[in-house]
C-alpha positions as CSV (number, residue, x, y, z in Angstrom):
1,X,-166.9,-227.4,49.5
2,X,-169.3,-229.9,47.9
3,X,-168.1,-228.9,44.5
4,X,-164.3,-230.2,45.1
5,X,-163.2,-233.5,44.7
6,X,-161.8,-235.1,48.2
7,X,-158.3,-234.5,47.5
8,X,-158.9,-230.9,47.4
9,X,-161.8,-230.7,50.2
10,X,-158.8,-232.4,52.5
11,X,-156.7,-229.7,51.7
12,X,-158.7,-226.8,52.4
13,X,-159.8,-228.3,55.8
14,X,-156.0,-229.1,56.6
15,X,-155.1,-225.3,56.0
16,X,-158.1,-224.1,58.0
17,X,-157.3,-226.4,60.9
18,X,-153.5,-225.2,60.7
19,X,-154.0,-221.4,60.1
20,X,-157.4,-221.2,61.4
21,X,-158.4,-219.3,58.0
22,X,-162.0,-219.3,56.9
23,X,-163.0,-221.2,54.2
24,X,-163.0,-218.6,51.2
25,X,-158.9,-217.7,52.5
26,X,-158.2,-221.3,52.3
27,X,-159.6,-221.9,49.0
28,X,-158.3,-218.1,47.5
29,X,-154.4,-219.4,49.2
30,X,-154.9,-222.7,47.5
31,X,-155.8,-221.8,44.3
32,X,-153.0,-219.0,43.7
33,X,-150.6,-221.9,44.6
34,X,-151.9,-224.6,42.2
35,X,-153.2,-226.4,45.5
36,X,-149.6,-226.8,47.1
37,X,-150.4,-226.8,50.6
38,X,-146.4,-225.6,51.2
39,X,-147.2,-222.6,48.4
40,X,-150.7,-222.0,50.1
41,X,-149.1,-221.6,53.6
42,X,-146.2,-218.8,51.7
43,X,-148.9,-217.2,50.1
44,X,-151.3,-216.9,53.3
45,X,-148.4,-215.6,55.5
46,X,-146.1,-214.2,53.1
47,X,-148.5,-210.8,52.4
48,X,-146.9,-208.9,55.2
49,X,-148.5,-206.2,54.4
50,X,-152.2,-207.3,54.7
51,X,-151.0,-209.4,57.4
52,X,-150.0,-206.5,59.9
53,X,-153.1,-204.6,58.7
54,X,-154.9,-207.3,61.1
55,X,-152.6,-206.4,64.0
56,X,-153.4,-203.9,66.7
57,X,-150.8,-202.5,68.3
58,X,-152.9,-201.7,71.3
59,X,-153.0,-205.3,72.1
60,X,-149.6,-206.1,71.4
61,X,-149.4,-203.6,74.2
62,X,-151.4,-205.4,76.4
63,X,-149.9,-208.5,75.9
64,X,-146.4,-207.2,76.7
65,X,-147.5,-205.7,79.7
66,X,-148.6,-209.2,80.7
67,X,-145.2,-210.8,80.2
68,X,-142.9,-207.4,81.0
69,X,-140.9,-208.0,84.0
70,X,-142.1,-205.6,86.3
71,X,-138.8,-203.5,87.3
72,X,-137.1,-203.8,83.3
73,X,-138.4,-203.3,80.3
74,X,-138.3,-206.6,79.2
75,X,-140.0,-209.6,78.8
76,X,-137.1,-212.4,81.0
77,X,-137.6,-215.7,82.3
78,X,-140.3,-215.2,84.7
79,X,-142.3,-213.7,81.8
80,X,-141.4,-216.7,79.4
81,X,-142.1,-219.1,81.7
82,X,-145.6,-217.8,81.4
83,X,-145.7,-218.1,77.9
84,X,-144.0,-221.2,77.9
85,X,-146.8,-223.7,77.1
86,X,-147.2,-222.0,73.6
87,X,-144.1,-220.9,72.7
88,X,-141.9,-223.4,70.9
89,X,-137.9,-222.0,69.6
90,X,-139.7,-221.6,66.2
91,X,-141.5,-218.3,67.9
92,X,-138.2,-216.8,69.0
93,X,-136.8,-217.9,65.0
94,X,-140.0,-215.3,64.3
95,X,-138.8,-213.1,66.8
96,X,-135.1,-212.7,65.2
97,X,-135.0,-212.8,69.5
98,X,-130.8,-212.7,70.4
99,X,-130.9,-214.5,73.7
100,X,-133.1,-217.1,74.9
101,X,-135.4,-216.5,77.6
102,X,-135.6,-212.9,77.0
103,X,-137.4,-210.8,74.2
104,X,-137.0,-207.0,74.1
105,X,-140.1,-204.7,73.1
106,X,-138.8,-204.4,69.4
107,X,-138.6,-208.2,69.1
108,X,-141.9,-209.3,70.5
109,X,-143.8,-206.4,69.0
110,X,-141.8,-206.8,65.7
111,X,-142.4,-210.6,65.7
112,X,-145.9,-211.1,66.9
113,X,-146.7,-208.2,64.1
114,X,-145.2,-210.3,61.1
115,X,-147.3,-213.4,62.3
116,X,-150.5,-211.4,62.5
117,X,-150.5,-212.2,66.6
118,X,-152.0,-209.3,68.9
119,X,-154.5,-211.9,70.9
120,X,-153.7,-215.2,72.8
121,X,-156.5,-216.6,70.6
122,X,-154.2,-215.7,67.4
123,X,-151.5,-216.7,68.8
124,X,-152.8,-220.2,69.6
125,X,-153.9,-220.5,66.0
126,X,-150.3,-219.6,64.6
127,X,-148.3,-222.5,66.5
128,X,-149.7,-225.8,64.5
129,X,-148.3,-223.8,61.9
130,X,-144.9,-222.8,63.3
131,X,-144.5,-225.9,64.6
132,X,-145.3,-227.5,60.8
133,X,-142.7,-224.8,59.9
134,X,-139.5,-227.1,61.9
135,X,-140.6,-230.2,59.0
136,X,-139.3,-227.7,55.8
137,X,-136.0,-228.6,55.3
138,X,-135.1,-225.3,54.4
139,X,-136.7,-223.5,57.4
140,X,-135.3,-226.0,59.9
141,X,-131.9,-225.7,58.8
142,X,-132.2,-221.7,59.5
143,X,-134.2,-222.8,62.9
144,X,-131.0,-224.6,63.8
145,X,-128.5,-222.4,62.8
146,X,-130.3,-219.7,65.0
147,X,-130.6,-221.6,67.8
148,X,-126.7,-221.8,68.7
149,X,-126.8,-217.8,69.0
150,X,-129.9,-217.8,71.0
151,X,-129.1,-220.2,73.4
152,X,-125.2,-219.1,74.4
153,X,-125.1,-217.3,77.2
154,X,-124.1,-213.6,76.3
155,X,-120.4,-212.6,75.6
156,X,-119.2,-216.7,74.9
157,X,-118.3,-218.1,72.0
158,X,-119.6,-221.8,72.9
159,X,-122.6,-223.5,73.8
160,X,-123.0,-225.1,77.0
161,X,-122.9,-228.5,77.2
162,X,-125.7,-229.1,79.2
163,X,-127.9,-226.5,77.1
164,X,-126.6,-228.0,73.5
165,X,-128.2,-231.0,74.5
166,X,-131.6,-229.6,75.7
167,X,-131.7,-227.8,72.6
168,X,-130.7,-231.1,70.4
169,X,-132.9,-233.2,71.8
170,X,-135.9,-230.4,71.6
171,X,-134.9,-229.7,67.6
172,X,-134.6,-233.5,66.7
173,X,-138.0,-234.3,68.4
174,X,-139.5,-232.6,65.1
175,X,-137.2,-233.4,62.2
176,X,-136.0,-236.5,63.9
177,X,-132.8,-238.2,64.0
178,X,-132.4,-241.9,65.5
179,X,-128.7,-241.3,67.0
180,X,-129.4,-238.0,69.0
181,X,-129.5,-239.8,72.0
182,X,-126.5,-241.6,71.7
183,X,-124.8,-238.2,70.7
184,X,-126.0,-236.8,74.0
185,X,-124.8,-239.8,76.4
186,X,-121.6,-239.9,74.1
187,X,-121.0,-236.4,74.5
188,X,-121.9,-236.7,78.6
189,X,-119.4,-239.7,78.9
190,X,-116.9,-238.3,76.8
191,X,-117.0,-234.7,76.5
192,X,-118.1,-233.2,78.8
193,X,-117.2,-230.0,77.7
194,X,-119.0,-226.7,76.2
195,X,-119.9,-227.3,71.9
196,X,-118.6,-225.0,69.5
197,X,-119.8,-223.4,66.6
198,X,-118.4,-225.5,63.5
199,X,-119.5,-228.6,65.8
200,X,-122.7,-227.3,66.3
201,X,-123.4,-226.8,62.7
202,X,-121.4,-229.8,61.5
203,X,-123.9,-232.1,63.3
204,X,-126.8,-231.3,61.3
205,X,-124.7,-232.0,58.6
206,X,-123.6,-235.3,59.8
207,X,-127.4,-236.1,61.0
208,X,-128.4,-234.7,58.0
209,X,-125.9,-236.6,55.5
210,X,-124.6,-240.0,57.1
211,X,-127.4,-242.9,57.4
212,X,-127.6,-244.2,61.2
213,X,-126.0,-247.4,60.2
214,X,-122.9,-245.6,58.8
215,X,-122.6,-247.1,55.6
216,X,-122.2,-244.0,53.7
217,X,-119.5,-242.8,56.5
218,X,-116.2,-241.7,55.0
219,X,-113.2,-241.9,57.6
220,X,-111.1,-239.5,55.2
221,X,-114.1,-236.7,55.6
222,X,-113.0,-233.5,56.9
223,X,-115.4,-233.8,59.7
224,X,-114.7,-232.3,63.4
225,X,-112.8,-235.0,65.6
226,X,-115.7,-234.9,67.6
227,X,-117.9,-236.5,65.1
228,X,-115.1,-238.9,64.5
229,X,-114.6,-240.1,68.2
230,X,-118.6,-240.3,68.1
231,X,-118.5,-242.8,65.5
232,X,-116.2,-244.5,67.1
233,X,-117.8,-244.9,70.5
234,X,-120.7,-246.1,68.7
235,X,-118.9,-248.9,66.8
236,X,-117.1,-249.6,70.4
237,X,-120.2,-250.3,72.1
238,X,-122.1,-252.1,69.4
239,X,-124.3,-249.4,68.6
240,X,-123.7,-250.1,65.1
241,X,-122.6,-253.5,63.8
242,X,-122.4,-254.9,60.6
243,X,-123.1,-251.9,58.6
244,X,-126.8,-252.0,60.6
245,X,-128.2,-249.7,63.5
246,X,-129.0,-251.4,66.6
């Protein structure tokens, strides 16, 4: 790399250390995006093609059979739990899984063979990269929006209370948002009840569109009279005073 300038040597050593490339894929990815590190990363994973060429199926196999429950065959909690110190909800996003803490065959075989994952080893090397995936605003909007569906229990319409929060507190950890824990004890004091859909995707829109000290706030929106009573509490307990964020 002793030819490129530092800009572009820190660049190629970024995208190795997230996608655990070799050098000559980092600098072909970079170069086919104009040295865009978001275009590299598209260009690198989006050839699903070559991709799954890389994949063995006979280790997806292997791999399942680790997780599988032993009486169904599926991977559930137990399973999960196993995986659980590198998966992240961005893998189950991959997955297109419908309920959380459980992955039929099509979904992890179908998944892990779209990431280029038949090893442990490859799938360690993937997650800097999924995890870097929850910063694009675009992906982590469609991260969200997934994540009500996964996380419902089956056959409801709404999200349990205690489970919307888990998941709000695990989503805005990466594309952070200073008022989620107020929303949480707000919602715990207040609520106490299971969150809808519209709620569920208003928020982000809210988190998304109103700055923490409000000023931008319009009473008159047409936003859920959830939102409304949350702004409320927060101006009731001094949370926000003076058009400023305590």
């Amino acid at each position: 790399m002793h030819k490129l300038g530092r800009g572009h040597r820190d660049k190629v050593q970024q995208f190795m250390t997230i996608t655990g490339a070799s050098e000559k894929l980092a600098l072909q990815a970079l170069k086919a995006s104009d040295w865009h590190l978001e275009g590299a990363f598209d260009f690198f994973y989006g050839q699903q093609s070559h991709i799954k060429s890389y994949t063995d199926t006979t280790y997806l196999e292997e791999l399942y059979k680790r997780y599988k429950d032993p009486y169904t065959d599926m991977i559930l909690p137990d399973g999960i739990t196993l995986l659980c110190n590198d998966l992240q909800l961005v893998v189950s996003w991959h997955m297109k899984a419908s309920t959380m803490c459980e992955y039929s065959k099509e979904e992890f075989f179908t998944g892990l063979q779209a990431l280029g994952i038949d090893s442990l080893e490859k799938f360690r090397e993937r997650i800097p990269f999924m995890r870097s995936e929850l910063k694009d605003e675009q992906k982590f909007r469609e991260i969200y929006n997934f994540a009500f569906g996964w996380a419902k229990e089956k056959g409801q319409k709404s999200l349990a209370l205690d489970t919307a929060i888990g998941m709000w507190q695990l989503l805005f950890a990466e594309k952070q948002w200073p008022l989620v824990d107020h929303w949480c004890q707000f919602l715990q004091a207040r609520h106490n009840k299971a969150i809808s859909r519209d709620t569920w995707s208003q928020l982000l829109e809210f988190a998304r569109t109103v700055d923490p000290a409000l000023s931008n706030y319009d009473a008159e929106g047409a936003w859920p009279y959830l939102i409304d009573e949350f702004v409320e509490y927060l101006n009731e307990n001094g949370i926000i005073q003076s058009g400023q964020f305590k």
